[in-house]
Structures are given as structure tokens and as C-alpha cells.
C-alpha positions in Angstrom: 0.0 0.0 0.0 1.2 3.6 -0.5 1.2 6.0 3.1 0.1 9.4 2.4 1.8 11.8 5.1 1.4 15.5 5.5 4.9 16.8 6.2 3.9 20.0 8.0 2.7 18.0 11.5 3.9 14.7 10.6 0.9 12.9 10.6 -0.6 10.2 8.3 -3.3 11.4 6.0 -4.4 8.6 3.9 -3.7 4.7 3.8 -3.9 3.8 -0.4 -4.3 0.4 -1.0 -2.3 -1.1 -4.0 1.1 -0.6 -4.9 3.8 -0.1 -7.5 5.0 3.2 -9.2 3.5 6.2 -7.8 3.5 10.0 -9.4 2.6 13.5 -7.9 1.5 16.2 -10.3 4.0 19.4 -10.2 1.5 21.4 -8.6 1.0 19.5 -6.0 -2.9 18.7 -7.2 -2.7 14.9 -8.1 -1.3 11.3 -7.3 -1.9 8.7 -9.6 -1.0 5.3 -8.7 -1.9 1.7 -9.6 -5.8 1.3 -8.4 -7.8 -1.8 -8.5 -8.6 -4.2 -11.5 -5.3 -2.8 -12.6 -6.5 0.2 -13.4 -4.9 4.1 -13.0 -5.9 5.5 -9.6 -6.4 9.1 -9.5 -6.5 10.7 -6.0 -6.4 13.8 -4.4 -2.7 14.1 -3.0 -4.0 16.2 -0.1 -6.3 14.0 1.1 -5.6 10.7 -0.3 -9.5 10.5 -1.9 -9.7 8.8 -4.9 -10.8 11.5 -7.7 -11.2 8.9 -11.1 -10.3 5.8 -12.4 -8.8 5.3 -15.6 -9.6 2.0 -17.7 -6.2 1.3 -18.8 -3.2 -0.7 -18.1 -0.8 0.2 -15.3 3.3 -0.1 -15.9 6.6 0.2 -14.1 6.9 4.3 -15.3 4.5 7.2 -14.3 4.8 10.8 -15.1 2.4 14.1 -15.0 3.2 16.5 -18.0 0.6 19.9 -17.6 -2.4 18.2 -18.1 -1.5 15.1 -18.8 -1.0 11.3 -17.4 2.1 9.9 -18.9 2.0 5.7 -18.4 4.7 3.4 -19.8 2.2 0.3 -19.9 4.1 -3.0 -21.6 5.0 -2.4 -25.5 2.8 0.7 -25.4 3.4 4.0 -23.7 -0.4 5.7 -22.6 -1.4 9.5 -22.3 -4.2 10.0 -20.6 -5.7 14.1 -21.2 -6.5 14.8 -17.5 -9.0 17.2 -18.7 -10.8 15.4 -21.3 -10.5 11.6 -19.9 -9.2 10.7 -23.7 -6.5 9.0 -24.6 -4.2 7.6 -27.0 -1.6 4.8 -27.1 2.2 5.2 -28.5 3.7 1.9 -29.7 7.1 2.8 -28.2 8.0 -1.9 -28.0 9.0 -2.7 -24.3 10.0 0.3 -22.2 13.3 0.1 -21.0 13.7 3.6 -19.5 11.3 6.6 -20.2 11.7 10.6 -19.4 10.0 13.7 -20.2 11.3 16.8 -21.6 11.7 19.6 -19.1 8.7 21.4 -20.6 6.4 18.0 -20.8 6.2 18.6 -24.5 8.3 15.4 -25.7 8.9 12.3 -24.3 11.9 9.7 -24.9 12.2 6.3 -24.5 14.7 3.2 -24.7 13.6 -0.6 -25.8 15.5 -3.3 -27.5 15.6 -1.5 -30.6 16.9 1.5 -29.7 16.1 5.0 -28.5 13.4 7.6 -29.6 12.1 10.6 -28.9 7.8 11.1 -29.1 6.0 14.9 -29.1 3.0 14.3 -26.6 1.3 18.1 -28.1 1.0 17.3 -31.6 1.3 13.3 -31.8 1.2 12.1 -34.9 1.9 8.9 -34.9 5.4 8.5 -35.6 8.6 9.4 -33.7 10.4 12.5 -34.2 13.5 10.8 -33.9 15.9 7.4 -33.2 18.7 6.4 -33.1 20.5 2.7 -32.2 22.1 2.9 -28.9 20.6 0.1 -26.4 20.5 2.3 -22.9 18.4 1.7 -18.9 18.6 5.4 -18.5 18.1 8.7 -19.6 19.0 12.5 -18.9 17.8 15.4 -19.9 19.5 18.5 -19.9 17.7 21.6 -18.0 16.7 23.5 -21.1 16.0 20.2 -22.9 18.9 20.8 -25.7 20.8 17.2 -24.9 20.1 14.1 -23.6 22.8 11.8 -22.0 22.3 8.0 -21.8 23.5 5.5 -19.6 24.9 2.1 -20.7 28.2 0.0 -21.8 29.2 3.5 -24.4 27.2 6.0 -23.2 26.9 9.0 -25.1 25.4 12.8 -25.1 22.5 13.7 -28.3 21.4 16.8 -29.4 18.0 16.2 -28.9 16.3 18.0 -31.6 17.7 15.6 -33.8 19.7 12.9 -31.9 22.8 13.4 -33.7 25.8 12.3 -31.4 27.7 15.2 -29.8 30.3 13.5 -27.8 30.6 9.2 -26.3 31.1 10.1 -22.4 33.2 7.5 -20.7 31.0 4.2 -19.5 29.5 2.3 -18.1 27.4 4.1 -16.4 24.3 3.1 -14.8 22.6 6.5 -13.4 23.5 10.2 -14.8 21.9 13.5 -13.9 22.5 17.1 -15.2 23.3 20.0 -12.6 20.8 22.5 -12.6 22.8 24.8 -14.9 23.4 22.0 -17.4 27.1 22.5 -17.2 28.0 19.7 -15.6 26.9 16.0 -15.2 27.1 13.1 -12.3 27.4 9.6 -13.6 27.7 6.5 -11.3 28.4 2.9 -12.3 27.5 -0.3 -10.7 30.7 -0.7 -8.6 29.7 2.3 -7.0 32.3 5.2 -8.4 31.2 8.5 -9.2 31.9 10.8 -12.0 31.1 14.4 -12.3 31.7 15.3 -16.2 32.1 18.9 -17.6 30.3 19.4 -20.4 
């Protein structure tokens, strides 16, 4: 089950029953979180009340965008429109890894056949772009002009068009941009840490 605390007193506000990923909406407004039936439970992150249930698979990856639902659901990748209740499927294969754009406007994701990067505004059906590089983790640079990847030869995109900037030195198994986007942390699975200036 997921425990619902309010931090201010440090008291428990809401018992959830369920489990698996959970996600909190930027403004503070939402939780979604696997509900019964396997279904999308929508709750009031305040109170812990459930607000709506969505009739759609649940997956290892969620994320709010604006008003959006972002759910990585086996070989498909779901956006639910929070205002609306519509949505639409993306057939992204097997989600590997998964991360939005700093602005909630494009989404990329990693499966056995590579890596791609979706717009969630203006879907249309396709990718915007791929490229070949098998990776378990993504970053995305604060202004959401690179994206670094994780892996055996990790490397940093430009991610308007995924072209290849520079390899970065692997492996590396989790990676995150400073705030400023000058600088990144890598780590691999023997436990040593990198920071990388960019």
C-alpha cells in the first residue's frame, strides 16, 4: 500500500491500498497510482480521496506532464488528457527507461531497438526521432537541448535531432545534469562516481 503523510505535522493522512509506481503532479494537485482491476488510480494528493479511475493498463513508469497522465504500460506507452479523460496509445515496443522533456512537451524512451524521442502536443503517430544505442537510462538537460544516456558507451545527443555530440566514458548506470546544465554526475555499478564537464 502507499502512506500518504502531510509533512507540515507529521501525521498520516491517507492509507492507499495497492502498490507499484507512484506519481505526484507538479502542482502539488494529483497522485496517480496503480488502483484496482489494474486500473490508474487518480487521488487527491492532499487527502488521499480517490478522484477517477482510468480504464487502462498500469506499468513500471508514471509521469504528469501539464495536463497530462504519462504511463509506460508494456510495449505501449499511454497518455491520458486529465481534462478530457481521452486518450491515446504510443507503440514505443518494451519500455526500458522513459523521461520527459523539461517542458512536458516530448517524451523519450529506450527498448531493445533503440532509442526515440515522441512529441505528446502534436502526436502524430510517428517518432520525431531514433537512433541505435541500447541504454536503462536517460537524462535530460535543463533546457531540454541534450540528452545523456546511460549504458556500456554512453553518449550525449542533441536532442532535436539525436545526432551524437560526444561518447562520455562508461559504463554508467545512473546520470543526472546539474541545474545549470554545465555539468553532469554519472555512477556505475561498482559504486564510483563521475562528475563530467560538459
Amino acid at each position: 500500500q502507499t502512506l500518504l503523510w502531510k509533512l507540515a505535522d507529521n501525521t498520516l493522512t491517507a492509507k492507499i491500498p495497492g502498490g507499484g509506481p507512484i506519481a505526484i503532479s507538479a502542482d502539488g494537485q494529483w497522485l496517480a497510482t496503480a488502483g484496482p482491476n489494474s486500473r490508474i488510480q487518480l487521488l487527491d494528493a492532499r487527502t488521499g480521496q480517490s478522484r477517477r479511475l482510468l480504464a487502462g493498463p498500469t506499468g513500471p513508469w508514471l509521469a504528469f506532464t501539464e495536463n497530462r497522465l504519462v504511463v509506460a504500460a508494456g510495449s505501449d506507452v499511454m497518455v491520458w488528457d486529465l481534462l478530457t479523460g481521452q486518450s491515446y496509445a504510443i507503440p514505443t515496443g518494451q519500455i526500458k527507461a522513459a523521461t520527459l522533456s523539461p517542458n512536458g512537451q516530448r517524451l523519450a524512451t529506450a527498448t531493445s531497438a533503440g532509442i526515440c524521442i515522441w512529441a505528446l502536443g502534436n502526436y502524430t503517430g510517428k517518432p520525431l526521432h531514433c537512433a541505435n544505442q541500447q541504454t536503462s537510462a536517460f537524462a535530460w538537460s535543463p533546457d531540454g537541448k541534450r540528452i545523456a544516456t546511460a549504458g556500456e558507451t554512453p553518449k550525449l545527443y542533441d536532442a532535436e535531432g539525436l545526432l551524437v555530440l560526444k561518447a562520455l566514458p562508461g559504463p554508467i548506470s545512473s546520470l543526472a545534469f546539474s541545474p545549470d546544465g554545465t555539468h553532469l554526475a554519472t555512477a556505475n555499478q561498482n559504486g564510483a562516481t563521475t562528475l563530467l564537464m560538459l
